[in-house]
Residue, then its C-alpha position, 0 to 999 in steps of 0.5 A: x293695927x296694934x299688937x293684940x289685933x295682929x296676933x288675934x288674926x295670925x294666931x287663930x285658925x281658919x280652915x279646918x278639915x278631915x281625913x274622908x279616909x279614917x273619919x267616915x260616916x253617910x248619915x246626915x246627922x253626924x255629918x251635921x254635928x261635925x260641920x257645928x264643932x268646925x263652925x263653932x271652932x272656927x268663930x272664935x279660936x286662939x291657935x298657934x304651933x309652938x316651935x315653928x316659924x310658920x306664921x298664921x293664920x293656919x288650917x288643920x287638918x284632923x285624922x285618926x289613926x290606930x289609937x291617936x287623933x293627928x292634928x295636922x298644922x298646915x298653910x290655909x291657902x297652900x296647904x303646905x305642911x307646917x307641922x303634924x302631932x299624934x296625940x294619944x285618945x286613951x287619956x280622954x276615954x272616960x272624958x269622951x264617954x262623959x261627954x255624950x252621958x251628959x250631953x244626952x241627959x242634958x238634951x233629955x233635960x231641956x225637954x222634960x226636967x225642971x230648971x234646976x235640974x237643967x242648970x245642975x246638968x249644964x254646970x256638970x257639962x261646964x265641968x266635964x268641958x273644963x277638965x277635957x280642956x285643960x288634959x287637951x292643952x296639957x297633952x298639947x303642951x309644947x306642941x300646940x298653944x291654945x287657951x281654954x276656949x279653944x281647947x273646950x271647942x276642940x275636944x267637942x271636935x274630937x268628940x263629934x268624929x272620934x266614934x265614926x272613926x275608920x277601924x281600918x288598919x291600912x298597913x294590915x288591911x287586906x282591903x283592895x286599894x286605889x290611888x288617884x293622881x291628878x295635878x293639883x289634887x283639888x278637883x279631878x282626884x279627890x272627887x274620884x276617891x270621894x266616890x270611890x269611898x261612897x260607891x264602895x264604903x267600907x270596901x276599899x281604900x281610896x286615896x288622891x293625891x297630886x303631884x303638886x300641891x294645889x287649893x280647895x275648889x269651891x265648885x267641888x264642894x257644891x257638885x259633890x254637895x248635890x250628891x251627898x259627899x262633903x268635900x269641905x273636909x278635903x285637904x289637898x295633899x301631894x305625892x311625896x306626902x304619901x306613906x303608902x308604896x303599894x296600890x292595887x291600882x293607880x289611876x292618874x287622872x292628868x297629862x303630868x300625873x304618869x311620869x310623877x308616878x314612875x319617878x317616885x316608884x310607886x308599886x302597884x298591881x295596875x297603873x292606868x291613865x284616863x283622858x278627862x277633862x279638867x272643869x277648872x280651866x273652863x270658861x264662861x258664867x257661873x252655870x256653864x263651869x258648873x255644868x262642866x264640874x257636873x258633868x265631870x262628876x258624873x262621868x267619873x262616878x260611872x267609870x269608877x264604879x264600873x272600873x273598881x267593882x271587879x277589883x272589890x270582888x276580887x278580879x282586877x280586869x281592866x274595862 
C-alpha cells in the first residue's frame, strides 16, 4: 500500500454517532434525514484530529450542547476518548437558515419549475454548501483537518440534527434524572435509557454508562429497530466520563455495576440493583440470541415504565 492509500484509509472517519440525550426527535422523517447526512459523510470522507498522536480511522460522536455542537473524536472499536471540540453555532445561523430556505426551494423547483430555474437554485445551493464549509473548516482550524468535501457533508449533518436539538439545560433542569449502569454500556444500560427516553420524552433525563468501556452490539440495533429506537447513534461511554454527580435514581443493571458507583461518589436520591440477565453471553443460532436480546428488551421496557412513572410524577417509591 503506497503513502496516499495508507492516509485515505487512516485519515477518514468510519463510525459516527449522536447523543440520544440532546438530539432528540420520534418522527421517522428526521430520523431518516440523519441517518442520509451519516451515509453520505461516512462514503467519502478526509478527517483527522490535528494535534493527537492517535491514529485512525477514528468514530465521531455529535452532541449539542447550550449553543455549541461537540464533535467528539473517538476510537471506532474502543471507543476511547481521542479528542473533544466545542464549536460555537452562532457564526452558522444564517448559514443554516439559508440552508433549508434553498433546499425546500429546490425540492419546490424539481417539482414544477423549468431547468434554468433549477440549475439557477442548485448553483445558489452549491454556493451556500461552499461558503458553510469553507467557515466549518475555518472554526476547525487547528482542531479538526478536513478538506472542503468533508466539510460540505458536515455542515448538512449538522443541519440535519441542529433543530431537533434538546433545549434541555441539564445543569439547570429540574426534570427528574436516572442513571443506568451496567458493565460495558453496550447492551443492558443504554437500552434501559433508550427506553426510558421513548416512554417519557421530554419528561426525564436518562442517561447509561458503563463501568468499562465496552463496543456497539449489533443485536441491540436490530431488537430496538423493532420498536422504533435507533441505537446506531449510541456511542458506549464509561463512568469516569460522567460530568453529572447527582441522580435521582441510579439503576445499575450488572454484578460489578454497585461497587463501581459507590467508588466514585456518586449522589444520588435512590441507588437500586436489578438482577437481569445479560443476551450477549447466550449461545446458540442467530434467532435464539435474538430472542434472548427481545425478551430483554421487553422486560425492561415494562419495569422501567413501571419503576420511573412515579418519579416523572413527582413520588420516588420504589416498586
Amino acid at each position: 500500500m503506497g503513502t496516499s492509500e495508507a492516509a485515505s484509509s487512516t485519515n477518514r472517519l468510519v463510525t459516527v454517532t449522536l447523543d440520544p440525550n440532546t438530539i432528540t426527535s420520534i418522527n421517522p422523517d428526521e430520523v431518516h434525514e440523519w441517518r442520509i447526512a451519516i451515509y453520505d459523510l461516512l462514503e467519502s470522507n478526509s478527517f483527522r484530529p490535528a494535534r493527537v498522536a492517535a491514529e485512525g480511522p477514528y468514530a465521531l460522536h455529535v452532541s449539542i450542547i447550550g449553543n455549541s455542537i461537540v464533535l467528539d473524536v473517538r476510537h471506532p472499536e474502543t471507543f476511547q476518548p481521542i479528542a473533544a471540540h466545542y464549536i460555537s453555532l452562532t457564526p452558522f445561523r444564517r448559514l443554516i437558515r439559508d440552508y433549508f430556505r434553498i433546499r425546500d426551494a429546490y425540492y419546490e423547483a424539481i417539482r414544477s419549475a423549468q431547468p434554468f430555474q433549477i440549475e439557477t437554485v442548485d448553483m445558489a445551493r452549491r454556493g451556500m454548501h461552499n461558503e458553510a464549509a469553507e467557515l466549518l473548516r475555518t472554526r476547525l482550524h487547528n482542531k479538526i483537518i478536513i478538506d472542503l468535501n468533508t466539510a460540505r457533508r458536515l455542515f448538512t449533518l449538522i443541519c440535519a440534527v441542529q433543530p431537533y436539538a434538546s433545549r434541555i439545560d441539564e445543569a439547570t433542569s429540574e426534570l427528574p434524572s436516572v442513571l443506568f449502569v451496567c458493565s460495558m454500556n453496550s447492551v443492558r444500560s443504554p437500552i434501559a435509557a433508550a427506553l426510558a427516553r421513548q416512554a417519557f420524552p421530554g419528561r426525564i433525563i436518562a442517561r447509561s454508562v458503563g463501568v468499562n468501556g465496552g463496543k456497539a452490539d449489533q443485536f441491540v440495533h436490530e431488537v430496538m429497530e423493532e420498536i422504533g429506537i435507533d441505537m446506531s447513534v449510541h456511542t458506549p461511554h464509561i463512568l469516569d466520563e460522567l460530568v453529572a454527580n447527582r441522580f435521582d435514581l441510579v439503576i445499575t443493571l450488572s454484578d460489578d455495576a454497585p461497587d463501581a458507583v459507590a467508588k466514585k461518589g456518586l449522589e444520588a436520591g435512590e441507588i437500586e440493583q436489578w438482577t437481569v440477565p445479560d443476551p450477549s453471553l447466550v449461545e446458540g443460532s442467530r434467532e435464539v440470541v435474538l430472542s434472548a436480546y427481545r425478551e430483554l428488551r421487553d422486560g425492561l421496557r415494562r419495569r422501567v415504565r413501571t419503576r420511573l412513572e412515579p418519579l416523572v410524577s413527582g413520588s420516588s417509591q420504589s416498586h
